[in-house]
C-alpha positions as CSV (number, residue, x, y, z in Angstrom):
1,X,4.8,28.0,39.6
2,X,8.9,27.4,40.5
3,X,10.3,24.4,38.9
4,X,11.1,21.4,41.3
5,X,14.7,20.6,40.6
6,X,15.5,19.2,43.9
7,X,13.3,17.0,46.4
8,X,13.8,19.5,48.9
9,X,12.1,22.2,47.0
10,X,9.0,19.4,47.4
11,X,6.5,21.0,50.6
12,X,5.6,17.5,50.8
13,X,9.6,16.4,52.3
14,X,9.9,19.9,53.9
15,X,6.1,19.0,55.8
16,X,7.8,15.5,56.3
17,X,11.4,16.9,57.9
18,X,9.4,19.1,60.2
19,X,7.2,16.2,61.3
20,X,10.6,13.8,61.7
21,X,12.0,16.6,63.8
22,X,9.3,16.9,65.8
23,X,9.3,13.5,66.4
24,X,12.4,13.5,67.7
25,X,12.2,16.3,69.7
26,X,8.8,14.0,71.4
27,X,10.9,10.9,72.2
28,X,13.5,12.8,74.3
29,X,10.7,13.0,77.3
30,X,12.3,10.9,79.9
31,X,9.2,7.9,80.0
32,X,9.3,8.5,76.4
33,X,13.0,7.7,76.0
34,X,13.4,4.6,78.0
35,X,10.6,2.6,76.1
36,X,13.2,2.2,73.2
37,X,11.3,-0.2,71.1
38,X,8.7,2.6,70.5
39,X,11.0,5.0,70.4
40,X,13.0,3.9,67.5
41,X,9.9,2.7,66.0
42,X,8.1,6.1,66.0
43,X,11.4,7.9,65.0
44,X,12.0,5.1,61.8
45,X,8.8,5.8,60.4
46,X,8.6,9.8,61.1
47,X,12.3,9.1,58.8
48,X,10.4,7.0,56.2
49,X,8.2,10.0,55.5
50,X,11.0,12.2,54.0
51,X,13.2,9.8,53.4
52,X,10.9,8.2,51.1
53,X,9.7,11.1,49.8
54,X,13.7,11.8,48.9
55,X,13.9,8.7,47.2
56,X,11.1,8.2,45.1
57,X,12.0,11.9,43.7
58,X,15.2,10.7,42.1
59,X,13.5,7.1,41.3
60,X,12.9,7.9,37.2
61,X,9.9,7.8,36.7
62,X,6.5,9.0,37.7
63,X,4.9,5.4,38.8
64,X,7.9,4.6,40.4
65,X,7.4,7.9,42.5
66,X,4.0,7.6,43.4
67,X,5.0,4.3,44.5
68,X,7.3,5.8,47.4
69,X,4.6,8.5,48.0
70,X,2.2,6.2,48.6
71,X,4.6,3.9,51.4
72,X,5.9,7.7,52.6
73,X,1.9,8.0,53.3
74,X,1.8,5.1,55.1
75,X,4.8,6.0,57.6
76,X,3.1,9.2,58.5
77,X,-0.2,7.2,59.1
78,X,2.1,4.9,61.4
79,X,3.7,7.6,63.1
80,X,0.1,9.0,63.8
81,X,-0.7,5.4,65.0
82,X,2.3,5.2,67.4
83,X,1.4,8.7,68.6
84,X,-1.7,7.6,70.5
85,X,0.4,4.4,71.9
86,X,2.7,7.1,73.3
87,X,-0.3,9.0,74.9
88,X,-2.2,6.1,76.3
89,X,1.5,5.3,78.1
90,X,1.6,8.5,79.0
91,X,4.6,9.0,77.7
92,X,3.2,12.8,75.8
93,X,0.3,14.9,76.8
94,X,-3.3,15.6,74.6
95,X,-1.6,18.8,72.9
96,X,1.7,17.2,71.7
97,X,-0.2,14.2,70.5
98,X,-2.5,16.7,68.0
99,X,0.8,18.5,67.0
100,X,2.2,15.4,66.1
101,X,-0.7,14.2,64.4
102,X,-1.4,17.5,62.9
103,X,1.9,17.4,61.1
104,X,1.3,13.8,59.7
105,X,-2.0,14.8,58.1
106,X,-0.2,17.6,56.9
107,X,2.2,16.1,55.3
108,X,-0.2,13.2,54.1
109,X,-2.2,15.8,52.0
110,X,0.7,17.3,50.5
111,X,1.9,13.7,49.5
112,X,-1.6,13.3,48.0
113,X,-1.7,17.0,46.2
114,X,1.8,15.4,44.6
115,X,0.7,11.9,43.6
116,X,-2.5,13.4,42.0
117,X,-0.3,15.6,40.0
118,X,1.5,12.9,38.9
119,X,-1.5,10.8,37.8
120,X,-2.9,14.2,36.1
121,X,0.3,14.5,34.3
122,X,0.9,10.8,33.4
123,X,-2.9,10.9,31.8
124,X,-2.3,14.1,30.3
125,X,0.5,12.5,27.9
């Protein structure tokens, strides 16, 4: 197994930075663009993902970091949320709603996979 040094050697922010991209990428759709309140609101939580994930890496310790893994969970949930508001607007279609979507549970099991290594770990001690 490599040695994490760096967040970004974590799956779980690389998952995250592809779903924030793709996120982006969604909200550039011309209805899509114009409602800015949902906009910014889907792109600030598809940020909080990896940005979280970023944070919490370099927080110190191991309860500290399952702390931002856990609210990084929760932004992909939102973002997963805000994706159906976006279809029901019809702002995306069916298939770029379960990209989306698909990417957020991705991401959300990988956050998992790494806060119940960190619990393993921290019981291990």
């Amino acid at each position: 197994m490599a040695t994490i040094e760096r967040f970004e050697d974590l799956q779980s922010w690389q998952k995250a930075r592809q779903l924030a991209n793709a996120i982006y990428d969604l909200v550039e759709h011309p209805q899509f663009a114009k409602d800015f309140q949902l906009r910014d609101q889907i792109r600030r939580a598809a940020g909080s993902v990896m940005h979280n994930i970023a944070e919490g890496f370099d927080s110190g310790s191991n309860p500290e970091f399952v702390r931002f893994l856990k609210i990084a969970r929760r932004s992909a949930s939102e973002v997963q949320s805000e994706l159906y508001l976006a279809l029901d607007r019809k702002y995306i279609a069916d298939d770029e709603l379960q990209a989306g979507y698909d990417l957020a549970t991705d991401a959300k099991r990988l956050i998992n996979g790494m806060i119940a290594y960190l619990h393993r770990r921290k019981s291990s001690k």
